[in-house]
N, C-alpha and C positions, 0 to 999 in steps of 0.2 A: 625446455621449460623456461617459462621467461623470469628473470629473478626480478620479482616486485617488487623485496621486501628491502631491497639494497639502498643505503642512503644516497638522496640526489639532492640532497639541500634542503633545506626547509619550506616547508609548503604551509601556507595558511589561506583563512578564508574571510571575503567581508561579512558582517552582520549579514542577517536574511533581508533577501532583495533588494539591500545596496548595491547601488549600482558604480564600480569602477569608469568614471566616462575617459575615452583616449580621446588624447588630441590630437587629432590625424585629419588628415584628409581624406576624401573620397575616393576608393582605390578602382581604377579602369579595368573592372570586371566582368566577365559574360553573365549575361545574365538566367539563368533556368529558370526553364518551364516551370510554375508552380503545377500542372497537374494538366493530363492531355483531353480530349472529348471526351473517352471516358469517366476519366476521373472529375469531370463535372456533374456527370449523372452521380459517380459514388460521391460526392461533397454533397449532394442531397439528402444523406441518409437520416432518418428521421432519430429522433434523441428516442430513446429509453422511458415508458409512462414510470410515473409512479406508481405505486402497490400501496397505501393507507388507510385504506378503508374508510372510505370516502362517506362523509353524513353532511348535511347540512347544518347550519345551527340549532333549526328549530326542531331538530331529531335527538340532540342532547341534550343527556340530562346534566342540567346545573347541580355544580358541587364533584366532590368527591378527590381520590390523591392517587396522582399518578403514579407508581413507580417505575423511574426508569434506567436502567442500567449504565456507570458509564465505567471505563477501565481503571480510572486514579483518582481520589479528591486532588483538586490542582493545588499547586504551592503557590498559585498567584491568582488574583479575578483581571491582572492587566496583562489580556491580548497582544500587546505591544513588547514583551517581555522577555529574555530568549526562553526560559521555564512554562514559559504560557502552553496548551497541550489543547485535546478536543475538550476536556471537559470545561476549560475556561471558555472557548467560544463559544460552547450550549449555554453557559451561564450567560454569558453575555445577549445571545441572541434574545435574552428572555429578560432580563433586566437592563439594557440598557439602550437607546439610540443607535438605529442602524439608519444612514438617511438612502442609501440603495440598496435594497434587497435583492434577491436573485429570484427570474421565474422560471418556468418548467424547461424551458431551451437553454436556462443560464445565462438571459441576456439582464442584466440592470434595469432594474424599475425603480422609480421615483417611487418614495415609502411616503403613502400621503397623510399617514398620523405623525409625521414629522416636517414633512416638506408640502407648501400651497404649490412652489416653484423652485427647481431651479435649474440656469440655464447660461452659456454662454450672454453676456452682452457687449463684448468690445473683444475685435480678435487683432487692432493694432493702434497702436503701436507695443503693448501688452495685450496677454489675454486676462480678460477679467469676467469672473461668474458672479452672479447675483443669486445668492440663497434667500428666498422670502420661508420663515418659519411658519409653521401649524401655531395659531393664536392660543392655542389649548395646553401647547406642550409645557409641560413643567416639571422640574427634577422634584422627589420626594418630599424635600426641604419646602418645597412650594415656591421654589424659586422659578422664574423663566428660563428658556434654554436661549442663548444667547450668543453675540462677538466674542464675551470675553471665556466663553468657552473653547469655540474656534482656535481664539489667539491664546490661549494655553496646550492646547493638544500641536498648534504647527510649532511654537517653542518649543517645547519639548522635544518632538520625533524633527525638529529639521535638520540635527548633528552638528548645530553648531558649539552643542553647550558638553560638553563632553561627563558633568557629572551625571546624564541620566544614562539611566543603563537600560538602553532599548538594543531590541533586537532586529526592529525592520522602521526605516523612514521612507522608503521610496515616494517619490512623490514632493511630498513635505517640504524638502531643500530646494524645488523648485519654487516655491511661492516668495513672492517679494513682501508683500504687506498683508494684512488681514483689517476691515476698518468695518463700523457701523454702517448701516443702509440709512435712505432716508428715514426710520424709525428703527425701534428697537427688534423687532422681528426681520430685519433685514441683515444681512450682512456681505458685504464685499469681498472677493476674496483674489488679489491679482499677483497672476505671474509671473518671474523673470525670465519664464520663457516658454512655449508652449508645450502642454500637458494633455494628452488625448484621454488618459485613464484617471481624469479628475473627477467622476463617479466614485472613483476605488476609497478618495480620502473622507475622515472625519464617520467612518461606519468599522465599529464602534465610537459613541464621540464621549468620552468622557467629563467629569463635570470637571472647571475649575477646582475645585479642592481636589483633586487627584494630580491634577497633569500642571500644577500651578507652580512646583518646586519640586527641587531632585529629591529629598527625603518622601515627598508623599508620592511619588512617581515611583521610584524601586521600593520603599518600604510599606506604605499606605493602603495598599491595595491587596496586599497578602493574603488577608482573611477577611476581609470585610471590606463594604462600599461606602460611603460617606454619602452617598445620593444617587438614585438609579430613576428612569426614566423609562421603564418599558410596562409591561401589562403584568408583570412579575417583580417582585422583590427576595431580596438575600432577607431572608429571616435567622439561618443557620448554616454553620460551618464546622460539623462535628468530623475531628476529626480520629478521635478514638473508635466511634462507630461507623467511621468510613462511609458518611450521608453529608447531604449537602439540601437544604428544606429551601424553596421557594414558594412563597405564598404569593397571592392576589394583591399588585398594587392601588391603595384604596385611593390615589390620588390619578389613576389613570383614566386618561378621555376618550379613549376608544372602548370598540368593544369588550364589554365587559366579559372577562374571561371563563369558560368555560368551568375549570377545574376551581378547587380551593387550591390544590397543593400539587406543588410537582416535587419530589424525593429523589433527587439524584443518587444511585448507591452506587458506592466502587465495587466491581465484583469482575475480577479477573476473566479472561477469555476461559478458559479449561475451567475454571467453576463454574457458569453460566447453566449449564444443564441441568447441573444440581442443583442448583437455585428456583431454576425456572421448576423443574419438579417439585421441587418443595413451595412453590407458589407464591414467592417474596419479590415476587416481579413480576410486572405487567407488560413491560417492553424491553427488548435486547438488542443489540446488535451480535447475531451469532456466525460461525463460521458453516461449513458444508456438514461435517459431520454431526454437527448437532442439527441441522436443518432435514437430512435424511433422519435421524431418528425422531424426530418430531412426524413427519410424513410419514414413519411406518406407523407409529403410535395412533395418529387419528385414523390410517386405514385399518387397522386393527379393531379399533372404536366401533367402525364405522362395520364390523364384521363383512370385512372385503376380503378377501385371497389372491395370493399371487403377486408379483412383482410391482413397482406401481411405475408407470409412466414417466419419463424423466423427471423421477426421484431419485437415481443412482441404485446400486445393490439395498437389498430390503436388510433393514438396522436388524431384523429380527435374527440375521444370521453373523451378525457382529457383537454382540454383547457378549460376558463372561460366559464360560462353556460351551462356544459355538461349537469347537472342536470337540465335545463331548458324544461321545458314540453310547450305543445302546448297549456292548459289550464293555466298552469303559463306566459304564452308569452304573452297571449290576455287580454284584459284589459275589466274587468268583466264592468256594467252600472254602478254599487255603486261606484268602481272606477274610473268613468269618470263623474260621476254625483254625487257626495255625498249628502245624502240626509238631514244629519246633520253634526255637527261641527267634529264628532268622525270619521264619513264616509271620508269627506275630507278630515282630519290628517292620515288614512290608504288609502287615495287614493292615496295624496302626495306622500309619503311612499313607495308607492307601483311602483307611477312613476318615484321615485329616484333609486329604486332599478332597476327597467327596463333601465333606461336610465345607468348604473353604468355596468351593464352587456352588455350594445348592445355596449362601449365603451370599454371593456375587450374582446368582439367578436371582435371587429374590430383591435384591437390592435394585438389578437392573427394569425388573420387572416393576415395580413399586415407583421407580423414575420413570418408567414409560407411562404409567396409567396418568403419570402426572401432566406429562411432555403432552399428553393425548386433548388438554386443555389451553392449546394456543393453536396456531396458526402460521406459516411462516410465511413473510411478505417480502416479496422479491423484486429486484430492478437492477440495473446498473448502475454502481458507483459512480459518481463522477471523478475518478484516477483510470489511471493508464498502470500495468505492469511490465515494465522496457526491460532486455539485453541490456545491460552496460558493458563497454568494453575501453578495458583503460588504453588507452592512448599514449602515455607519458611515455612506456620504454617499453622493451621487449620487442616479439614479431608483431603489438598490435600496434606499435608506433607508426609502421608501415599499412598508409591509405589501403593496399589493394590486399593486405592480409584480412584487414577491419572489412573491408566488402564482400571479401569470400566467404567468411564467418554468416554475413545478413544474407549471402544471396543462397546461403546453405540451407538455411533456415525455412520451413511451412509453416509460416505464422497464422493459414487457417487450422491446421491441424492443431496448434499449439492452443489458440484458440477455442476450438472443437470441445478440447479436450476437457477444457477448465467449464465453460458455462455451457456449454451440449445438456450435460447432463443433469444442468439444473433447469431447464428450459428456459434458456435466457440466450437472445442473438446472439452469435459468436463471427461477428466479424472484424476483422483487425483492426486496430486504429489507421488512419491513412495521416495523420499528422500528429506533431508534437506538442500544438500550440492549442488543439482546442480539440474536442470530442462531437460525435457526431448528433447533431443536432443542433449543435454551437453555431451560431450565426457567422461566428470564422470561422467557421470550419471548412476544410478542401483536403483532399485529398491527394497529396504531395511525395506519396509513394513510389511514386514509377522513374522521381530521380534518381535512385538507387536501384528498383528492380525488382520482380517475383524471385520466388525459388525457381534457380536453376543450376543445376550441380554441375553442368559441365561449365558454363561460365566460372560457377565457382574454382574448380580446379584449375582452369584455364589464368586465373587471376594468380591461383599460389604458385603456377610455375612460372609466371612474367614476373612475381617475385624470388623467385632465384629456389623456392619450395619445392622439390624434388623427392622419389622414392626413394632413389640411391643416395640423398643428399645429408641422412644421419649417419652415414658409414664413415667410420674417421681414419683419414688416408695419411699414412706414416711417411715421414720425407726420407727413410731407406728402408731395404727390406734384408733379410737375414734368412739366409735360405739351409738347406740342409740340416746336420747335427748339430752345427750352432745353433739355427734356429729355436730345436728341439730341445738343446741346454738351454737357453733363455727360459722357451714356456714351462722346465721343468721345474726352475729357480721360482718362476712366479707363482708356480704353485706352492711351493712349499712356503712361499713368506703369504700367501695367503693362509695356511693352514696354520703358520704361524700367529698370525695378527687374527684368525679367528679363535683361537685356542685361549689368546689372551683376554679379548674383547668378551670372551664367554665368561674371564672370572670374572670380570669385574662387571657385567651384569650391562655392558651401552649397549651390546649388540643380540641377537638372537641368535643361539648356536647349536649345536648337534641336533636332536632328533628334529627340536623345536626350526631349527632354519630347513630343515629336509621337507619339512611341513610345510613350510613358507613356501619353500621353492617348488613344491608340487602346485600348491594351490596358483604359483605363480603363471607356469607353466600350463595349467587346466583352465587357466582366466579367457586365452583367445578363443579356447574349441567350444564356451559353455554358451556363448548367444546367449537368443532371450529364455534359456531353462532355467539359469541360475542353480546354486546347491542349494543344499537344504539348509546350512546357515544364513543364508538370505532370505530366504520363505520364512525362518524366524524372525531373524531382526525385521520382517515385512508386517508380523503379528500385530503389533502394536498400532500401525498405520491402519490394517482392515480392521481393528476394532473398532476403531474412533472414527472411521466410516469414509476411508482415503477410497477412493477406486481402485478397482485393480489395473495394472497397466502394462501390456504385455512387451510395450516397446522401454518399460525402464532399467534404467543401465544399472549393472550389478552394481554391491556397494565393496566389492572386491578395490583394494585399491584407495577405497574413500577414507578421508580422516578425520575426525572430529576434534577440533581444538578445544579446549576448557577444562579438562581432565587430564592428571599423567595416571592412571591408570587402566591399562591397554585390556584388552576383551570386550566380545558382546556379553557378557556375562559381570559386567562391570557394574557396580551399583550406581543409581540415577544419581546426577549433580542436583544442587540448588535450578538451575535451568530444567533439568529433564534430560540430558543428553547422555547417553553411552560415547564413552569414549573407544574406537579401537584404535589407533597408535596414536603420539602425537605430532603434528603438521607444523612447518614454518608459520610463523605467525608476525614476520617480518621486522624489519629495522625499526617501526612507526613509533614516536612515543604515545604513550598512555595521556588522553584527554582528563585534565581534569575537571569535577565537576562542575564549575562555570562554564565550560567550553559545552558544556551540553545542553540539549533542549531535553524537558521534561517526557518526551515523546520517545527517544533514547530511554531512557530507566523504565520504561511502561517493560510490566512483565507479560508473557501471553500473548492471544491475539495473531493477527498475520505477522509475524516478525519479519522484518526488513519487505514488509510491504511498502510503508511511505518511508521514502527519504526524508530523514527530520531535516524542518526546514533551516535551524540555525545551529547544526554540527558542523565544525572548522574543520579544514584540513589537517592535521595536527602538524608540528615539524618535527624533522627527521635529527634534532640534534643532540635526543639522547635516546637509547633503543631497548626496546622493551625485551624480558626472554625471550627468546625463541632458539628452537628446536627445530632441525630440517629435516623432511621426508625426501626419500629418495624413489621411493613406488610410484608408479602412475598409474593411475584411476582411469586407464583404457577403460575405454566403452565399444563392444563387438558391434561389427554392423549388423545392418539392422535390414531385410528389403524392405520390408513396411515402414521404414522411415518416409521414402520415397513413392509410395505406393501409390499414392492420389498424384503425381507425377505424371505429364504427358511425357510420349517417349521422345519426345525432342530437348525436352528441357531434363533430364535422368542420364545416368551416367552409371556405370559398371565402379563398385567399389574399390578403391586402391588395392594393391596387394599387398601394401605396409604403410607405416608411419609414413608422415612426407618427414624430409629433413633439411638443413644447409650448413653448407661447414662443419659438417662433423655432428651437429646440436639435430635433433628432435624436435618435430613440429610439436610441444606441448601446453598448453595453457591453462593456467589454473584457477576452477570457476569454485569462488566459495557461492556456500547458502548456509541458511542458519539451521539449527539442528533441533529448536526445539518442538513442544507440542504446540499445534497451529500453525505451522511450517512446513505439514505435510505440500500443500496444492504447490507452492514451490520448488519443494528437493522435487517434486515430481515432474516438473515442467521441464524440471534443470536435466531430469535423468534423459529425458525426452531428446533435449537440446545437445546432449554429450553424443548420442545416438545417431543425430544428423551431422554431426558437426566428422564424426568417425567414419562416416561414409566418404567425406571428401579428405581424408587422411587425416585431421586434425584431429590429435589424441587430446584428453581433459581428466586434469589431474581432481575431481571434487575435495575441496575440502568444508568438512561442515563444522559451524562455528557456532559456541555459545548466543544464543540471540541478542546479551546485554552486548558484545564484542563487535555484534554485526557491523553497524554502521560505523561506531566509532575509531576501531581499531583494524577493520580494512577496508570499508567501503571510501570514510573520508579519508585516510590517509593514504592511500591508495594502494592499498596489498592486496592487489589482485589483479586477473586480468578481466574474469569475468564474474558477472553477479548480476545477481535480478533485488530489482523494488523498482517502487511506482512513486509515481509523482500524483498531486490532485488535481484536476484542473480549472482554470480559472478563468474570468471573465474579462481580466486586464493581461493579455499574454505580452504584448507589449512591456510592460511592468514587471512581472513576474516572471515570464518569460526568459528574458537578458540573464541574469546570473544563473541561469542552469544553462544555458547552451554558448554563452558570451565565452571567445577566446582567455583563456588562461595567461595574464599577462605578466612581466618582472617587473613588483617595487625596486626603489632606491637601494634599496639596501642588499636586493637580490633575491630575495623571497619572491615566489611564486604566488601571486593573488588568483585562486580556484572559483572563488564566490564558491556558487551551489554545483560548480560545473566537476560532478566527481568523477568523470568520465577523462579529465584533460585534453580534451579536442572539440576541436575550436576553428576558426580564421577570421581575421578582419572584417571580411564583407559579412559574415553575420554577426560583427558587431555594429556595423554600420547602418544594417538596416533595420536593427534593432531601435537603434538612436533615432533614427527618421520615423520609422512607425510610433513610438513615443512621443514626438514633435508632431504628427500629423495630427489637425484637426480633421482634417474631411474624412470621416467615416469610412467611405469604399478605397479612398486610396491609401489609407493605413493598413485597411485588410489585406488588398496587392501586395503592402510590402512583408506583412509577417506572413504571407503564402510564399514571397521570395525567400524570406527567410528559412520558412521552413522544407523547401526545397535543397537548400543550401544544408541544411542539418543532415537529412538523411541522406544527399551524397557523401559529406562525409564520413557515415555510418560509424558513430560511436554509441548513440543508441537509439536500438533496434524497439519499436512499441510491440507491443503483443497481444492485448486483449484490454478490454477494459475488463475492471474489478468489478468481482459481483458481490451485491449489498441483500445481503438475507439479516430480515427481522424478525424476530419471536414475539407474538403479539397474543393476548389477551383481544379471539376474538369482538370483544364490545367494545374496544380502543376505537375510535374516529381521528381520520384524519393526522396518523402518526404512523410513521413503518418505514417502506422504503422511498424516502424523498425524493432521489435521484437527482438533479440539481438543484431544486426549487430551495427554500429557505423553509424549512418550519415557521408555520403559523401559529405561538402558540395559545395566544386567547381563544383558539380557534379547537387547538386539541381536547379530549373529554372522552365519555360514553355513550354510547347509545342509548337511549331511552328505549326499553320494549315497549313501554306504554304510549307511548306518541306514535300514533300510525295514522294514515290517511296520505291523500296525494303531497307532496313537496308544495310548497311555494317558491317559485324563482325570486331568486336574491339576488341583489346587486354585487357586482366584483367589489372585493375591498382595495382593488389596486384601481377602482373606476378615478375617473376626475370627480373632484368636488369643487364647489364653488370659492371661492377663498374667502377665507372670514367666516365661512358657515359655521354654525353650532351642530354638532354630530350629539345627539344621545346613547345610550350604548342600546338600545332598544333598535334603533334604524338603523344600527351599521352594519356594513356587509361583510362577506364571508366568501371563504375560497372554500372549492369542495373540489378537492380534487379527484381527476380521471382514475380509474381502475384500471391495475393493469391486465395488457390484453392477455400476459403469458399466464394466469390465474388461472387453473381451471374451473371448469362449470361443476365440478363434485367440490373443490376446495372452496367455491365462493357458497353454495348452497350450505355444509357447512358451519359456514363463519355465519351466515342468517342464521341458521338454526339456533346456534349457540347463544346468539347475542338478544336474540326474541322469546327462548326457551321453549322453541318448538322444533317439530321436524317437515316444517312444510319448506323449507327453502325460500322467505322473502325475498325481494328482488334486492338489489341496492339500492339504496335510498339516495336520490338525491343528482342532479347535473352537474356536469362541470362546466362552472365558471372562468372565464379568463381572468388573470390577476392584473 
């Protein structure tokens, strides 16, 4: 097992998307293939539609208050912040200046209710841009949007002024000056050195009274705006009733907004269902298992039978009492007539439990009739969910252990597994830097490699990984009755030191360790049967509507940190987690609350799906408790691991552990433990499954969700671990600090950035730097396809699937659900009108050109309607007509899509 948790020095990280630049030269390296013939046709693969429910404008109806769900009221409205989280960038999208938007591939558009122009105009001896402003634009106050706007947000984020407490300036510290244009609407903006991702700056741009001084820059922005500039304004910030009210800004020059009110409520992942039941929400972002009981609810509705179509297992056999039989329903004569005192204490008993279930029936029943009133709108997320594989120490420090680990791996199975069953493509990611559909996107996978297990194994024994290689060989041997004195000796002082260890309660003893050692001993022979205390602790997953999965690895073995009290039968934490023993939890110190991004404290939800963007490394120079487990969370093999396996690239399972020098090949993969964690531990059990086929045993230990990131992911106690990244449209930019080499400050500290992984080399930092510098468009793209070529041979992490984005929608919602990359429209968001019917009128794109200087009324502006998605079915789109028109004819969908 590789020891993570041991101190190597102090590790820390820069702000989010700082960039550490080396001063090096250009290192004479070979250069790889970003991606071969193939892999040009898969770099084609088309993006992900959206699923919103696509109306025109002149189909909704004006007025009305959206509710829409979001995980936290945020502790700040400044984006720039390390506390900033999603629900400040929904505010922001809504109330403030975005001058580049995102469209449906993710590529940057010029936002024309902000910007007439803007464009490169001098690329030397500086580069310099020229912004011409929207003559309409104006902050609240009724001020213009202007220079000295500009030149308060690049002061501020350029890092030179060290009282503001920002959490990302990327970009920023490149610009030399910011000045007036030939008028007020213009402005200049020149750099001290070339910037390709100079779209990315001044979106959000805030006004001078915010970004003007370090007091109103950390403090100012907390709970309120001083002057917003979007189609919405901050009217309220309740934070008692965990709502956030944005109304209609009366001073806005655009299309006038659909909605009066958008209601942001905070309302946790695992309550969401109940919410939406109880119908205090219009729109959610939910996870799978509320997405299947939503789909059994309206097939149910809809008096359909039977199973439904990739929707997973039907929820009707997942609620309280599933396990309820017809002979356990009926209440035997002893039970209604006890015939002594023992009779009628298990009669009681018996009608406490009936009555406890026919009130969990009814409650469930009562939230389906409710569920049975939305919809769920589906796409793909724009994140990635990666393998990570620490690199710092142990056997992953070692290149060709970290490649056996990827090449072990069926990342379409893995894939399959997660979006199959929601109808949603399930193809791998083929790159780090961008998703498919992304205009950089390529597919850069074949530096590394498909699944091939004999490669893989071929790789652990060129690193010195062997079967015979955990057997630990004594430098003399002791033969005969000596011998036999020796091992008799050793027994008794263990009989001793267990005898002792029993009073005082550290270790597990008599019956209790005979237990142990059975169950220990029954761990190799049980495959994928599992006991029946597994199929228990598994309950709680099929009811919340986990899939069942026959390749998951026992939880024999496994350990849950966050609890010292051991049993499945342990009562739930503040997280949710059953504790069964407790796990190392490493040398790391405890982050404190500065060191965290708001995204960290989020309770619920995918836990340890996004890497928070501005959680440090912590350093190792004072260590937190911890406790070490000596079990290993073996996983049997599996043939169906390997099943979709041609027989060239399949391999015959080891007959044991691999090992070297005495040590066991073991690696220790945390995941987090709580509710909304299921799609994970399960991916992970998946992954322990393959990884044991090519001898590499995996110690799981699962951890508090609030612990996840903080206390192993950044600090690095671990070997392996899964989250996702989101992706973005400057990888250049954003990019660098998640994959950039882990370099040494002066002082000796390890500078990680975002890279929690620790591996790294030069050349991808170098061509990092250069794709940042590059102007010309296609040769920037070549070099972050080098780059990312570079990444996955040195396989520190592995991508997996992209994340799937299921919304809960109030079928009459327009134009709101699953975005997929595009940017929310949201003057654009509302309801459907039933009463407006007849053909559409085509409308102009609101990302069309306009003339500059023109006057726009909000009567003639135009509108995005965006595409339907194709994975919809033709029962679930008819429906959402029904519903939203109050009939049952099934209307069409209203309305074309527009290019933005």
């Amino acid at each position: 097992m590789s020891q993570v948790g041991a101190p190597r020095g102090r590790t820390c990280s820069r702000t989010i998307r700082s960039v550490a630049l080396l001063a090096s030269g250009v290192l004479a390296l070979p250069v790889l293939a970003a991606c071969s013939s193939d892999g040009d046709e898969r770099s084609k693969a088309p993006a992900a539609a959206q699923d919103v429910g696509p109306a025109a404008r002149d189909r909704i109806a004006d007025g009305g208050t959206l509710r829409w769900a979001v995980d936290t009221v945020p502790t700040t409205l400044n984006t720039f912040q390390a506390d900033a989280d999603a629900a400040t960038s929904r505010i922001a999208g809504a109330v403030l200046p975005s001058l580049f938007t995102l469209d449906k591939t993710g590529r940057p558009q010029r936002n024309p209710d902000y910007l007439e122009s803007a464009k490169i105009i001098e690329r030397e001896p500086k580069q310099v841009v020229l912004y011409k402003l929207n003559q309409q634009a104006v902050w609240s106050d009724g001020r213009e949007l202007g220079a000295a706007d500009f030149v308060a947000q690049w002061r501020a984020l350029s890092g030179k002024d060290s009282a503001y407490w920002t959490a990302r300036n990327a970009g920023y510290e490149r610009i030399q000056k910011i000045e007036r244009g030939a008028n007020d609407l213009e402005v200049r903006v020149t750099f001290n050195k070339p910037y390709a991702d100079w779209r990315a700056l001044f979106s959000p741009l805030y006004p001078k009274d915010v970004m003007g001084a370090p007091n109103s820059f950390n403090d100012g922005a907390r709970a309120k705006l001083k002057a917003t500039a979007g189609p919405f304004q901050l009217k309220e910030m309740d934070r008692a009733d965990r709502e956030i009210t944005l109304v209609r800004n009366p001073r806005w020059w655009g299309a006038r907004p659909k909605l009066d009110t958008i209601v942001l409520s905070a309302v946790p992942r695992d309550k969401r269902a109940a919410a939406l039941a109880a119908g205090t929400l219009d729109l959610a972002e939910i996870d799978s298992p509320v997405a299947e009981r939503i789909t059994q609810a309206r097939h149910n509705k809809g008096g359909g039978a039977g199973p439904q179509t990739g929707a997973g297992p039907a929820s009707g056999a997942r609620g309280p009492g599933a396990e309820t039989t017809a002979a356990s329903a009926t209440p035997s004569s002893a039970e209604e007539n006890g015939s002594d005192e023992a009779d009628e204490e298990k009669a009681e008993a018996a009608r406490e439990s009936r009555e406890k279930k026919t009130r969990a029936l009814a409650k469930y029943a009562k939230e389906q009739r409710g569920l049975g009133g939305y919809v769920v709108r589906k796409s793909l997320e724009p994140a990635f969910t990666q393998l990570a594989l620490n690199g710092e120490t142990g056997p992953l420090a070692d290149e060709r252990v970290r490649r056996a680990v990827a090449r072990a791996l069926d990342r379409k199975k893995l894939a399959e597994a997660v979006l199959k069953p929601l109808g949603l493509p399930a193809n791998p990611p083929g790159s780090h830097l961008a998703l498919a559909g992304q205009h950089a996107y390529a597919d850069s996978s074949d530096a590394l490699g498909d699944q091939n297990t004999r490669e893989a194994q071929a790789l652990l024994a060129d690193a010195g990984w062997t079967p015979g290689g955990a057997v630990k060989k004594n430098d003399g041997t002791k033969a005969g009755s000596e011998a036999d004195a020796d091992k008799k000796k050793d027994k008794e002082k263990d009989k001793e030191k267990g005898e002792e260890k029993g009073e005082n309660g550290s270790e597990t003893s008599g019956t209790d360790k005979k237990k142990e050692d059975k169950q220990e001993d029954k761990q190799e022979d049980k495959g994928d049967k599992g006991d029946k205390g597994d199929k228990e602790a598994d309950v709680k997953d099929s009811e919340s509507g986990s899939a069942s999965d026959s390749d998951s690895a026992s939880d024999e073995g496994a350990y849950i940190v966050g609890d010292n009290k051991p049993g499945r039968g342990a009562p739930l934490s503040e997280t949710g987690s059953r504790v069964i023993a407790p796990a190392a939890v490493g040398q790391a110190r405890w982050l404190d609350d500065a060191d965290l991004n708001a995204q960290d404290r989020q309770p619920g939800g995918m836990a340890g799906a996004y890497a928070p963007g501005g959680t440090a490394a912590p350093a190792a120079d004072s260590a937190s408790p911890s406790t070490t487990s000596s079990a290993s969370a073996s996983a049997s093999a599996s043939a169906s691991t390997s099943a979709s396996a041609s027989p060239s690239t399949s391999a015959s399972p080891l007959p044991g552990p691999l090992g070297k020098d005495g040590k066991p090949l073991t690696l220790r993969f945390v995941l987090p433990s709580g509710p909304g964690s299921e799609q994970l531990r399960t991916v992970g059990q998946k992954i322990a499954r393959m990884l044991d086929r090519i001898g590499i045993r995996t110690e799981i230990t699962k951890v508090a969700d609030a612990d996840y990131f903080k206390d192993h992911v950044a600090s690095g106690d671990y070997d392996l671990a899964l989250y996702s990244w989101p992706a973005t449209a400057y990888p250049a930019t954003d990019g660098r600090p998640i994959y950039a080499k882990p370099v040494p400050a002066s002082d000796g500290s390890l500078l990680v950035e975002q890279n929690y992984t620790r591996v790294g080399t030069d050349h991808i930092n170098q061509l990092f730097d250069q794709a940042a510098s590059e102007l010309d468009e296609k040769a920037a793209r070549d070099l972050l396809r080098r780059a990312d070529a570079r990444i996955w041979a040195a396989a520190g992490s592995i991508p997996l699937y992209q994340r799937p984005q299921l919304v809960a929608a109030k079928p009459a919602v327009a134009n709101a659900g699953a975005f997929a990359f595009a940017a929310p429209r949201y003057e654009d968001i509302g309801f459907k009108d039933p009463a407006k019917s007849g053909p559409e009128q085509p409308q102009k794109s609101a990302g069309a050109k306009e003339t500059a200087g023109a006057t726009r009324s909000p009567e003639a502006s135009p509108e995005e309607s965006p595409e339907e998605s194709p994975e919809s079915s033709p029962k679930e789109s008819a429906d959402e007509s029904a519903d939203e028109t109050g009939n049952d004819s099934g209307n069409e969908s209203a309305g074309e899509s527009d290019e933005q």
